[in-house]
C-alpha positions in Angstrom: -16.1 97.8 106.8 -13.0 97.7 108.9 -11.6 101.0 109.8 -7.7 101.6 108.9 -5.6 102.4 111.8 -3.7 105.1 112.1 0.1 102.8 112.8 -1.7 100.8 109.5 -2.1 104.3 107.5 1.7 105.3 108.5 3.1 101.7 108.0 1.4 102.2 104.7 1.9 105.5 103.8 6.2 105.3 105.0 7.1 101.9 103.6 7.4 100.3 107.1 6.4 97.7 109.0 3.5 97.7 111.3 5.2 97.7 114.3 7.7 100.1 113.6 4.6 102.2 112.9 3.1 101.2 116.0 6.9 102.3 117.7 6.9 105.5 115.7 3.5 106.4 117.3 4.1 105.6 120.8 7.5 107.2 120.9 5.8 110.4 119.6 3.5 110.3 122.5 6.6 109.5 124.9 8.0 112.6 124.1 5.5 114.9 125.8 5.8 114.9 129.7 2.5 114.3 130.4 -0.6 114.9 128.4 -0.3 112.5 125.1 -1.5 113.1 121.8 -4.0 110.4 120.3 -2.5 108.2 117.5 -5.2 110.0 115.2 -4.3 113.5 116.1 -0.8 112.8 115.1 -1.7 110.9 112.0 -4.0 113.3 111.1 -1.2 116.5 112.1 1.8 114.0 109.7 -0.9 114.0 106.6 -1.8 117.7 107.1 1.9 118.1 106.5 2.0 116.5 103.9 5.5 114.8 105.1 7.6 112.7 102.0 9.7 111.1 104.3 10.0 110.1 108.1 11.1 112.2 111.1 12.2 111.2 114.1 9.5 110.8 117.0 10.6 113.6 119.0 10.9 116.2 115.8 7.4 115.4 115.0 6.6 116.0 118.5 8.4 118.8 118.4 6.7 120.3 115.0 3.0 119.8 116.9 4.4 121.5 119.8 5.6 124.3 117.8 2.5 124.8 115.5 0.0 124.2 118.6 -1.2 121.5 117.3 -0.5 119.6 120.6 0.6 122.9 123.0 1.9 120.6 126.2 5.6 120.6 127.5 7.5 118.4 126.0 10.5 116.1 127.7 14.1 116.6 126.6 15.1 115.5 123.4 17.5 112.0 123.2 20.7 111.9 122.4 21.6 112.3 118.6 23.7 108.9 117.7 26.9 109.4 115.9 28.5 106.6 114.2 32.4 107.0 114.2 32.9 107.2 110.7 31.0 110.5 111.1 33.7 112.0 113.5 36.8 113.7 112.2 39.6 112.5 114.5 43.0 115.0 114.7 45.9 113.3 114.1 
């Protein structure tokens, strides 16, 4: 029997495709300096939080950093992305 994945357990388990699972995973990894997590630590640390819905890569890095689950320094968090329609412009 073919063991499941962990990208194939969180394209599953999110409603996404494999690849953006496989994205998801390697970004959470990116966002540690230098020691990486294993895709099935972080799988394993997501379904031991028994997360409903998605967070960005670094915020789940940031959530194993925090709990210790992964205690390594972490790079700087990206930019957040605001559309214009979310800005209030002053006439």
């Amino acid at each position: 029997m073919d063991k499941i994945k962990p990208f194939e357990k969180i394209a599953s388990q999110f409603q996404i495709s494999r690849e953006s699972a496989k994205y998801f995973l390697n970004h959470i990894q990116k966002s540690f300096k230098t020691e990486r997590p294993s895709h099935q630590l972080i799988l394993e640390f997501i379904e031991a939080q028994q997360m409903e819905f998605l967070l960005t890569p670094y915020e789940v890095a940031a959530l194993m950093n925090e709990s210790g689950v992964w205690a390594y320094a972490l790079n700087t968090a990206p930019p957040v992305i605001v559309d214009d329609e979310d800005i209030d412009y002053e006439a």
